[in-house]
C-alpha positions, 0 to 999 in steps of 0.5 A, spaced: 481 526 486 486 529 492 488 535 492 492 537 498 492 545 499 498 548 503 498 543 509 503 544 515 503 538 520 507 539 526 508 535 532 510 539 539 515 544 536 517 538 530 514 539 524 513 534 520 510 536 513 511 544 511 506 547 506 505 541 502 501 541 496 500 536 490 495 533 487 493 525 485 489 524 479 483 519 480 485 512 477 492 514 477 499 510 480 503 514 484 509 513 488 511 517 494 518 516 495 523 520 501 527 519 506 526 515 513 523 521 518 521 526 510 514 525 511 511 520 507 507 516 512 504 523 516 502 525 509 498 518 507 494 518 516 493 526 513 490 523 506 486 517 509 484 522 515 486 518 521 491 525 523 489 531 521 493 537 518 496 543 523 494 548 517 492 547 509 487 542 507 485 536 504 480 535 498 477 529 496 472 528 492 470 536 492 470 535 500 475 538 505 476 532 509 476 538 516 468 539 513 467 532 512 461 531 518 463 524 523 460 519 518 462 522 511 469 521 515 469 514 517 465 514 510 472 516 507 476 511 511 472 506 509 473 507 501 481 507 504 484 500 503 490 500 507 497 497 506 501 497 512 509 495 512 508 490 518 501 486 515 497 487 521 494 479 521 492 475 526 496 469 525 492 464 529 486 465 524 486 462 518 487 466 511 479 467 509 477 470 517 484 475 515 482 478 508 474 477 510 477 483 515 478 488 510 469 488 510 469 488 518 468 496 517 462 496 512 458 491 515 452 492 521 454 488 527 450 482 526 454 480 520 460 481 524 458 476 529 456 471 523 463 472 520 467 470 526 463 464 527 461 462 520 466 463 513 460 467 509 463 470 502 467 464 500 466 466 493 469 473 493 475 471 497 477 465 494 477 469 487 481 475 490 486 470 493 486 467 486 488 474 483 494 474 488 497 467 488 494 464 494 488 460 491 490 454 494 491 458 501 484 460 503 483 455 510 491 455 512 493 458 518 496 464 516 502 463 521 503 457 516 505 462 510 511 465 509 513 472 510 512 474 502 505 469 502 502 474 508 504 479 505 499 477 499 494 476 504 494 484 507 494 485 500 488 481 498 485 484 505 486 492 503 482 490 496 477 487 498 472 491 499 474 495 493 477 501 495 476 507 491 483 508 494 489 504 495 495 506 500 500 502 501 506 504 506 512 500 505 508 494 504 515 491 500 520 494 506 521 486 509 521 483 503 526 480 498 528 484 491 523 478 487 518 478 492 517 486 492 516 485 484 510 480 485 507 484 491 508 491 487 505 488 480 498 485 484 498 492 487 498 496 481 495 490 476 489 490 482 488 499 482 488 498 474 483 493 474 478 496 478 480 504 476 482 505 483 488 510 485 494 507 487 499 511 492 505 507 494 511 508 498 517 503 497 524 502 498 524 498 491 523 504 487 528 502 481 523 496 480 516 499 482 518 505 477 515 501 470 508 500 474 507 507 475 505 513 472 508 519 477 511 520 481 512 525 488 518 526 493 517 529 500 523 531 503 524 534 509 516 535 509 516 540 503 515 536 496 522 536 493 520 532 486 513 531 481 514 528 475 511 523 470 514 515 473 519 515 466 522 522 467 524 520 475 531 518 476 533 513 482 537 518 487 535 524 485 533 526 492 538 523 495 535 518 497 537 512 500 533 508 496 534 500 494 534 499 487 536 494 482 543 494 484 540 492 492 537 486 489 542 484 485 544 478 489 536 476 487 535 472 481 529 475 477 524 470 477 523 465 471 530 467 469 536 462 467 539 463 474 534 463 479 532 456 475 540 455 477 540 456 484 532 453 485 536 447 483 542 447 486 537 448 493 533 443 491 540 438 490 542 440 497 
């Protein structure tokens, strides 16, 4: 589906990404991993077409995004369902208004203006929240859910206008090891589902790893890894990554000692 062609992005006379070639297979579940400041997320705007590269190309679909006409581009922005690490949602408004936002760009205006003062698509939204535990929160307020529970909620958002591509950047960056895992697995059960390709940046990586099939490193812009997910080992870039050591002090859900400690919290 991407193929990404020799691409070099500099900033002034900071080059971010240096000759940079790889390729993402339609449908698959990508991981791409690096240390803060490697590349990582220049590479993601360069994919989903909000910056374009010094030199080299992008591929999508046969296309070279650079020969993509302005309405092709927003075309390909809009098959993009993004996750950000902050989740970008209003908090004022409720759930429903917040995931209806991820259909803004695909409607005419007068539907728009429909959305804000009228909850249409109940259904599909209801549904999608079902798919991520939030059924029951789809008239709250959002600033009433809590940080892990607005997390779902952006991700509902990206995925509801079922992008043929997701791309989550650091989407579990703030969150603890338990709810990382639960906001992973919708990722990846959600990109499976719908056959769309998944490229996720996370700092959760031992826990993300049995959830994917590749995985990709960039570091000091160039790519330094490219194997299959059950070939990679956590630390070979060097990398200051958080693993399962870093949520060691977290108790796997539906284990005997989260039971424990649910418990004793609910004593005190």
């Amino acid at each position: 589906m991407i193929s990404v062609d020799g691409v070099t992005k500099e900033f002034g006379e900071f080059r971010a990404l240096d000759d940079v070639s790889l390729e993402v297979q339609d449908g698959s579940l990508t991981a791409l991993l690096g240390p803060s400041g490697s590349g990582k997320s220049t590479l993601l705007r360069i994919l989903n077409g909000s910056l374009r590269p010094t030199s080299g190309r992008v591929v999508v679909r046969g296309v070279d995004l650079a020969a993509m006409r302005p309405r092709e581009l927003r075309r390909h922005r809009r098959a993009c369902g993004i996750v950000e690490q902050g989740n970008l949602l209003v908090p004022q408004l409720d759930v429903h208004r917040n995931v209806l936002a991820g259909r803004l760009a695909h409607w005419p205006w007068h539907r728009v203006l429909l959305s804000a003062v009228w909850p249409i698509e109940r259904e599909r939204v209801s549904a999608l929240l079902d798919e991520v535990g939030l059924a029951d929160r789809q008239w709250d307020v959002t600033a009433n859910l809590s940080g892990g529970q607005q997390q779902r909620v952006a991700v509902a958002r990206a995925l509801v206008s079922s992008p043929s591509i997701v791309i989550a950047d650091e989407p579990t960056a703030s969150l603890d090891a338990a709810t990382a895992v639960q906001v992973t697995r919708m990722l990846a059960d959600a990109a499976r589902r719908s056959g769309a390709t998944l490229i996720l940046c996370t700092h959760w990586l031992a826990l993300a790893l049995p959830m994917l099939d590749r995985v990709i490193g960039i570091c000091d812009g160039t790519v330094a890894v490219d194997c299959p997910a059950r070939d990679y080992r956590v630390g070979a870039l060097g990398e200051s990554l958080q693993t399962d050591d870093a949520g060691a002090g977290e108790p796997e859900p539906g284990g005997a000692e989260h039971a424990r400690r649910e418990g004793a919290l609910r004593r005190r």
